[in-house]
DOPA-236360 format. One record per residue (C-alpha): x, y, z; residue in three letters. Coordinates in nm, 2 decimals. Layout:
<nodes>
NODE      x      y      z code
NODE      X      Y      Z  ALA
...
</nodes>
This chain:
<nodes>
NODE      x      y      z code
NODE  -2.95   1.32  -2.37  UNK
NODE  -2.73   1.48  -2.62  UNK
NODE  -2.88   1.77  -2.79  UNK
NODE  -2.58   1.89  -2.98  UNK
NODE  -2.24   1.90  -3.04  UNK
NODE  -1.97   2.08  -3.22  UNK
NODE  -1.54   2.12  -3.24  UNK
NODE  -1.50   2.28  -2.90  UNK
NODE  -1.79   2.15  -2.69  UNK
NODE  -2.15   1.88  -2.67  UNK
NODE  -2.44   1.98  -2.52  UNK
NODE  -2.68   1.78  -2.32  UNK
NODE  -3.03   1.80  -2.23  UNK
NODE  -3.03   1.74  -1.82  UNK
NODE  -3.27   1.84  -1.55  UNK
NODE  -3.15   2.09  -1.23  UNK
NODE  -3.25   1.88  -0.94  UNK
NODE  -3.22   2.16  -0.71  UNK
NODE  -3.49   2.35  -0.88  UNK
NODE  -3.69   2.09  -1.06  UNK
NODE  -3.62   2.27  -1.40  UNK
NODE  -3.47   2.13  -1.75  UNK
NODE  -3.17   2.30  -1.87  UNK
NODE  -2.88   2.25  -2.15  UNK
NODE  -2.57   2.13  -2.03  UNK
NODE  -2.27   2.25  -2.22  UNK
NODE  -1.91   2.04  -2.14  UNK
NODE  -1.62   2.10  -2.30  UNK
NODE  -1.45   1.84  -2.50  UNK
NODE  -1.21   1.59  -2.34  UNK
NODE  -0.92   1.64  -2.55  UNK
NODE  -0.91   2.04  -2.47  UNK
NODE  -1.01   2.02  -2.11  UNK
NODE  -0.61   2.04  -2.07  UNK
NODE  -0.56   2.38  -2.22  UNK
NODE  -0.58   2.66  -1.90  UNK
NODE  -0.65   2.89  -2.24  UNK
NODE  -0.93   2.68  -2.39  UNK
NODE  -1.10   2.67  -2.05  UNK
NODE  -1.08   3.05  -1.96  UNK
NODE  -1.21   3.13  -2.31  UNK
NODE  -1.49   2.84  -2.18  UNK
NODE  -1.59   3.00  -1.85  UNK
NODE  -1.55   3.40  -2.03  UNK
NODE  -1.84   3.26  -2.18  UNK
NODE  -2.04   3.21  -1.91  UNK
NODE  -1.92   3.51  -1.75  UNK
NODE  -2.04   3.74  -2.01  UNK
NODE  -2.32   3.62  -2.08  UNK
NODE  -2.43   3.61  -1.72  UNK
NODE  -2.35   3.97  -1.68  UNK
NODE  -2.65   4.08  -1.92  UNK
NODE  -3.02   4.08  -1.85  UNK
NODE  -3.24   4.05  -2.16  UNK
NODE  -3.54   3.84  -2.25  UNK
NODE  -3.26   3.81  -2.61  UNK
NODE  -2.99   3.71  -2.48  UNK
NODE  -2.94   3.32  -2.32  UNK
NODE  -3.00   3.29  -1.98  UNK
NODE  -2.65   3.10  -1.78  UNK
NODE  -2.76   2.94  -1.45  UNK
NODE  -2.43   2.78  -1.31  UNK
NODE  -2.09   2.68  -1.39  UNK
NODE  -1.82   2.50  -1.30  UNK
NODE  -1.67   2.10  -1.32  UNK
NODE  -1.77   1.79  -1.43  UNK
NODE  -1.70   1.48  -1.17  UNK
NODE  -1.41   1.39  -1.44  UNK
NODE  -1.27   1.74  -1.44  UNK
NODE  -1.44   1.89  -1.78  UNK
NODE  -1.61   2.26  -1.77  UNK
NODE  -1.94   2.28  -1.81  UNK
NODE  -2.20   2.56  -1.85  UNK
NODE  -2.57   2.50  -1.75  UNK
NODE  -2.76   2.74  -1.94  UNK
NODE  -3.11   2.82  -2.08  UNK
NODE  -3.30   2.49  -2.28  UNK
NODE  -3.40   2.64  -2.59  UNK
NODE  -3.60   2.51  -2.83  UNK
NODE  -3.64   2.69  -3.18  UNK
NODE  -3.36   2.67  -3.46  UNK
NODE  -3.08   2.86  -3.55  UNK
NODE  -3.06   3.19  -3.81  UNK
NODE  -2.81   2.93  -4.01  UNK
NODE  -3.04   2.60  -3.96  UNK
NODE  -3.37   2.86  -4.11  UNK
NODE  -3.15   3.05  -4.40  UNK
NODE  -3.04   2.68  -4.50  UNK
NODE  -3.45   2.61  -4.53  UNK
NODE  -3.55   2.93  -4.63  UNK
NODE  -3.28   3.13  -4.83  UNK
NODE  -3.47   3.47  -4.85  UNK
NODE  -3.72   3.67  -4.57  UNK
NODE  -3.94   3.88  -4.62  UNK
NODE  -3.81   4.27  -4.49  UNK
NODE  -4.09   4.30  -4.20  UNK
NODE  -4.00   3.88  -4.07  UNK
NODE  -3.62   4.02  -4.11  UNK
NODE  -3.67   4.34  -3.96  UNK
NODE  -3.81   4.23  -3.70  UNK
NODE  -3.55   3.93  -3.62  UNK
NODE  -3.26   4.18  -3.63  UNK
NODE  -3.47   4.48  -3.43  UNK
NODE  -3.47   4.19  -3.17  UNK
NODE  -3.07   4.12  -3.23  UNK
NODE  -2.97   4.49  -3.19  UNK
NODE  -3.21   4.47  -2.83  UNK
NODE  -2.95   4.21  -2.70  UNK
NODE  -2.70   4.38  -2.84  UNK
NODE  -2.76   4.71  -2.67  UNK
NODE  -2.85   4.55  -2.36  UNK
NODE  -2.47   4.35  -2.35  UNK
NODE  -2.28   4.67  -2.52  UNK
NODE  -2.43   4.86  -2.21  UNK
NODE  -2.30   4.58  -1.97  UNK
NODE  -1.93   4.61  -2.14  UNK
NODE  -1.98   4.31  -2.33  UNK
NODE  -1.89   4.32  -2.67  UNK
NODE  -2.01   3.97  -2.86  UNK
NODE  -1.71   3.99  -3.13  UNK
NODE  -1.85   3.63  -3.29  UNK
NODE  -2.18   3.74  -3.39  UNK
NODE  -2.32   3.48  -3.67  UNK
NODE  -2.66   3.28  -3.80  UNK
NODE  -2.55   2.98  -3.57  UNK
NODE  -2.53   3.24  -3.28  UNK
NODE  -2.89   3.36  -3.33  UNK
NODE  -3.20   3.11  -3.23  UNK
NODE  -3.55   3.19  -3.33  UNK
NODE  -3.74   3.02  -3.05  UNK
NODE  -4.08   2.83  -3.09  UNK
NODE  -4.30   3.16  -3.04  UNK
NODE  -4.07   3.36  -3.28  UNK
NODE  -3.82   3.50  -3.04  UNK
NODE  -3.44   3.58  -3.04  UNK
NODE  -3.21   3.43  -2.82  UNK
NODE  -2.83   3.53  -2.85  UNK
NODE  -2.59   3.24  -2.82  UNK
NODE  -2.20   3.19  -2.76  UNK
NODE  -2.02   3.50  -2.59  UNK
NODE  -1.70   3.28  -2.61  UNK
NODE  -1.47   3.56  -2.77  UNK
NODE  -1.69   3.82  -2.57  UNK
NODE  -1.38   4.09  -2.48  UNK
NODE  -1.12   3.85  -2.50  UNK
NODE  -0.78   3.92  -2.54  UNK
NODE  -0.71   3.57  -2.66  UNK
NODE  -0.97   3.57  -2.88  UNK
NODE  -0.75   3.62  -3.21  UNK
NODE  -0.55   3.36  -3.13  UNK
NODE  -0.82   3.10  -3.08  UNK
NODE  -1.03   3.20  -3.35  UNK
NODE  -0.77   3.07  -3.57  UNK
NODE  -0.67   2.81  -3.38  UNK
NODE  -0.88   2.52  -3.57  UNK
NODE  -1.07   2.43  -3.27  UNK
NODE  -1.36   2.46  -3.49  UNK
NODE  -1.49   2.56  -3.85  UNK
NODE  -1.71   2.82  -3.71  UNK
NODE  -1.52   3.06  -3.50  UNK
NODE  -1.47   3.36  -3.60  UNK
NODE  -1.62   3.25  -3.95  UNK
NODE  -1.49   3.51  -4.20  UNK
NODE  -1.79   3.60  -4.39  UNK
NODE  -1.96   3.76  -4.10  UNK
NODE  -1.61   3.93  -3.95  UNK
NODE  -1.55   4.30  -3.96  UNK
NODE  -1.28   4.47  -4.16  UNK
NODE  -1.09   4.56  -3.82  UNK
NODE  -1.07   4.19  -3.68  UNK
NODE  -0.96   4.05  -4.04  UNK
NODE  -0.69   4.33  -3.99  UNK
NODE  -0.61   4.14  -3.63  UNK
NODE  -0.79   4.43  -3.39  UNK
NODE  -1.01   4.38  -3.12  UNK
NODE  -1.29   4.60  -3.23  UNK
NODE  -1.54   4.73  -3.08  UNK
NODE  -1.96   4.77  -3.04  UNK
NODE  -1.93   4.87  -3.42  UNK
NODE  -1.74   4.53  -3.47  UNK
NODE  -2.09   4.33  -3.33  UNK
NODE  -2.26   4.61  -3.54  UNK
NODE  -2.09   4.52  -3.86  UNK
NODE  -2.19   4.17  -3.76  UNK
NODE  -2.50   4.20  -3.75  UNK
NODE  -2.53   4.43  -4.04  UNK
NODE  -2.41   4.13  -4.30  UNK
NODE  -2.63   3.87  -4.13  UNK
NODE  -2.91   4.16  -4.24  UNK
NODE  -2.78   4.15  -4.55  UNK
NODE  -2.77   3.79  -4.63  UNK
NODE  -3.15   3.78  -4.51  UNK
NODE  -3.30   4.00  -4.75  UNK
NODE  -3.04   3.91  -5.02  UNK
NODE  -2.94   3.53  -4.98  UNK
NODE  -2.65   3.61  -5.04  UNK
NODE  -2.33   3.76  -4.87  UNK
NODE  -2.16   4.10  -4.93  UNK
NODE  -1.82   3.96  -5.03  UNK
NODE  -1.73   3.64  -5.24  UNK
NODE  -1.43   3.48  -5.31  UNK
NODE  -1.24   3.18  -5.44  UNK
NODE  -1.18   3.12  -5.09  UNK
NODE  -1.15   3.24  -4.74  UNK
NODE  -0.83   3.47  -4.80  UNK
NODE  -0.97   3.64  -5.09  UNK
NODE  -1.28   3.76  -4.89  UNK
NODE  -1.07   3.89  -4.62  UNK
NODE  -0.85   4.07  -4.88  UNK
NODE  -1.16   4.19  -5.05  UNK
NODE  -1.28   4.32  -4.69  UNK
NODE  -1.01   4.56  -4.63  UNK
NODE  -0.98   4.69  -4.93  UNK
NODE  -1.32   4.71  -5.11  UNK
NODE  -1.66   4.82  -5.04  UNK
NODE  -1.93   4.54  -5.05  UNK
NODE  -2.17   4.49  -5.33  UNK
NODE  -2.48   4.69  -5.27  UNK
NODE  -2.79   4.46  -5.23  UNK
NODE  -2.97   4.58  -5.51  UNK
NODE  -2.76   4.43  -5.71  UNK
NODE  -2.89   4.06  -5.56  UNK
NODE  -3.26   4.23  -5.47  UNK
NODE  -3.34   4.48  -5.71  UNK
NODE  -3.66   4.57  -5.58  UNK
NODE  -3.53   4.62  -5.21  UNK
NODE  -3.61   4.98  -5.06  UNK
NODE  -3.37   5.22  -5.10  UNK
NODE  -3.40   5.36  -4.73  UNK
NODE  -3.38   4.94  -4.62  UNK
NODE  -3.03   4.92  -4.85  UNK
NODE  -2.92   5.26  -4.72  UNK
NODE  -2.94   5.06  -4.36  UNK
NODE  -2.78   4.75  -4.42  UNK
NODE  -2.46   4.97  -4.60  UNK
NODE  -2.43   5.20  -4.33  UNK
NODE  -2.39   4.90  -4.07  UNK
NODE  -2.16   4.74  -4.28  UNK
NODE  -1.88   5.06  -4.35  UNK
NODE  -1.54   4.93  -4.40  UNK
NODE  -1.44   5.19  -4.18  UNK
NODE  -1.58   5.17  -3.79  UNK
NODE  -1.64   5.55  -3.82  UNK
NODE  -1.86   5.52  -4.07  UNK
NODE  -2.10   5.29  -3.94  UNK
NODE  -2.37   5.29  -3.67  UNK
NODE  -2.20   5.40  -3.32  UNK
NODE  -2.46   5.20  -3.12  UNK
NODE  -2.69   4.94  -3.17  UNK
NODE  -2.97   5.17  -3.04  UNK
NODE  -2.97   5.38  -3.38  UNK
NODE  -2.93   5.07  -3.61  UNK
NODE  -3.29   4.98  -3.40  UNK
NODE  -3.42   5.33  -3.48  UNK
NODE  -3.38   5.34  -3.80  UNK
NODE  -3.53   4.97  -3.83  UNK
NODE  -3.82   5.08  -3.70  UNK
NODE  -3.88   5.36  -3.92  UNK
NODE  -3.69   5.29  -4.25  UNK
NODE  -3.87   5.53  -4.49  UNK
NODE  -3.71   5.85  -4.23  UNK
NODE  -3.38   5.70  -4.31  UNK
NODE  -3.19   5.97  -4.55  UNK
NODE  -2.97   5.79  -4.83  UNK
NODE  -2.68   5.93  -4.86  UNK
NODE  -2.56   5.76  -5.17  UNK
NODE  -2.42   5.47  -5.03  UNK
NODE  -2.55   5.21  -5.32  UNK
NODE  -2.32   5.43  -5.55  UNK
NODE  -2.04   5.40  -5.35  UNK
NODE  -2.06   5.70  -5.17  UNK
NODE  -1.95   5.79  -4.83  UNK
NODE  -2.11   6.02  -4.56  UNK
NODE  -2.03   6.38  -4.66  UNK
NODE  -1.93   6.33  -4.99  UNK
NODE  -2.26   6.45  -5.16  UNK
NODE  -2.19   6.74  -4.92  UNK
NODE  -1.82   6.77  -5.07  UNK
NODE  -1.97   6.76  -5.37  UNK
NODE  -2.20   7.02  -5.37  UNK
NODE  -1.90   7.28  -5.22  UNK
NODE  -1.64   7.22  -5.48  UNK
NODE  -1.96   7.22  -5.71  UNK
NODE  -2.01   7.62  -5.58  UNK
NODE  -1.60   7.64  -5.55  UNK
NODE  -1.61   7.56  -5.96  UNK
NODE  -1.88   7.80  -6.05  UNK
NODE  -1.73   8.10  -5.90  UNK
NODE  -1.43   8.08  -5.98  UNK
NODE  -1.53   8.08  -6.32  UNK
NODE  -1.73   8.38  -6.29  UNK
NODE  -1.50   8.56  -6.12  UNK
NODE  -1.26   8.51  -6.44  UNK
NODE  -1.52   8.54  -6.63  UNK
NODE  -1.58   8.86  -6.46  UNK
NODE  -1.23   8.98  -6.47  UNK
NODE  -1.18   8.93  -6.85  UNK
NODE  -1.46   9.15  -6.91  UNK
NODE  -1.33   9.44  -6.65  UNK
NODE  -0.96   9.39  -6.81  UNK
NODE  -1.08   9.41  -7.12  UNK
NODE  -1.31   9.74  -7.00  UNK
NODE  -0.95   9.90  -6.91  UNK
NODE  -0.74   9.85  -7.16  UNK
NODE  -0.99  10.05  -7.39  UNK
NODE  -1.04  10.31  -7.16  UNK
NODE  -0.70  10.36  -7.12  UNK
NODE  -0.55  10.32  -7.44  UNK
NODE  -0.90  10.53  -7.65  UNK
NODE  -0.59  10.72  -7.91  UNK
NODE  -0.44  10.44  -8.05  UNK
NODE  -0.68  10.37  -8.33  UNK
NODE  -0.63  10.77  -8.45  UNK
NODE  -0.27  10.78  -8.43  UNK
NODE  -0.21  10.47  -8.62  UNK
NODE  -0.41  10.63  -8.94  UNK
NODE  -0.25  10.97  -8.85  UNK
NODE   0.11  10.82  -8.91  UNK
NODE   0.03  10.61  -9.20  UNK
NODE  -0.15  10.99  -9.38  UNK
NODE   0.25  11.14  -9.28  UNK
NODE   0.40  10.82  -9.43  UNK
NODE   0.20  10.87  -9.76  UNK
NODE   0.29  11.27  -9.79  UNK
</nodes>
């Protein structure tokens, strides 16, 4: 039976007769089962996600043809709902239910980032919570694909590459890198404690304008009573620039664990790493130099009088001649 079904692809419900075990079927769509560069972003799909072991991550079990020449994936049956299908039902988590859904995440994400496998597509309809709570990572379609730019924007379907949850770098038309799935990840944190997203816009150009070229709304200003060391987080993984952000997803999971060690640096004020750091220096540049002047006004002023002590006397002794 069908189970689902979007632009590029319809999944079925189907049963592996080989090893007595239910499985979802995904089969491409017939009108794009023509395009050699529809099918090899199909089948890097299965690829990468079969490359990575991790109880978060979907499990692929075969690929291949269909009897009238569609790919198809046979994959993990899941049953749960999406982070998009629960954020439509429930707008705002609480930070340990959100926490905890993201720690699980940036697990999968470490695990495929280890493997070479970069998501690059990472959203809320990417990310199932399963009946017992659990996260399963969906979609590795764009997973290190070259093409990828190209068919994100191709209008195969509404939610490729959706914008709101792409990073600075792939708006700006590069590849990116594990900091790219970080920065993914970082807004879909942001839009679960918040309900809302980091960037707004009239419409889908704006927000990509506003992405290179403006630092995000912090999310006290949607959650005012958020914790500081919890905002700190969620800015730090979403940094306009790469460098700025978490380098793995291991230390965006550290620091989930144990927010309150987090240091702020600043960020909900628009600050950057090493700035309060600058700060401080030019701070301590300031003050001495203004002591030293300070200091060598006084020593000047120390000279001239010890080197000029006669003027004073013969002034009045020339004004006595003056009146003789």
């Amino acid at each position: 039976r069908e189970i689902g079904r979007g632009g590029m692809a319809a999944v079925y419900e189907a049963e592996n007769v080989s090893i007595g075990k239910r499985v979802a079927v995904k089969v491409l769509a017939n009108e794009l089962s023509n395009s050699a560069i529809v099918i090899e972003r199909f089948f890097r799909e299965a690829r990468a996600a079969a490359s990575v072991h991790s109880p978060y991550i979907v499990d692929v079990y075969d690929s291949g043809m269909t009897d009238d020449g569609r790919p198809f994936i046979a994959m993990e049956l899941l049953v749960g709902e999406s982070r998009y299908e629960r954020m439509a039902r429930v707008r705002i988590l609480d930070p340990p239910t959100t926490t905890r859904i993201i720690g699980q995440v940036a697990k999968g994400l470490a695990k495929a980032h280890a493997a070479g496998v970069v998501h690059r597509d990472l959203k809320p309809e990417n990310i199932l919570v399963t009946a017992d709570g659990n996260v399963k990572i969906m979609d590795f379609g764009i997973a290190l694909d070259e093409l990828a730019r190209r068919l994100t924007w191709s209008g195969l379907s509404s939610t490729i590459g959706t914008p709101d949850y792409m990073a600075p770098e792939q708006v700006s038309g590069r590849r990116g890198d594990v900091r790219t799935d970080i920065y993914s990840l970082g807004v879909i944190l942001y839009e679960m404690l918040t309900g809302n997203l980091p960037y707004s816009g009239p419409n889908v150009y704006n927000v990509m304008r506003l992405k290179t070229s403006e630092d995000p709304q912090p999310p006290s200003a949607f959650a005012p009573d958020l914790d500081k060391h919890l905002e700190e987080i969620v800015l730090h993984a979403i940094e306009r620039l790469p460098r700025h952000r978490y380098s793995r997803a291991t230390d965006l999971l550290d620091d989930l664990r144990n927010p309150s060690k987090v240091v702020i640096h600043g960020r909900a004020r628009g600050l950057k790493p090493g700035d309060a750091a600058k700060r401080r220096l030019w701070r301590g540049v300031a003050y001495t130099v203004f002591f030293l002047s300070l200091a060598g006004f006084f020593v000047l002023q120390i000279w001239l009088a010890h080197h000029n002590p006669a003027a004073p006397a013969d002034a009045r002794g020339s004004a006595r001649s003056q009146g003789k």
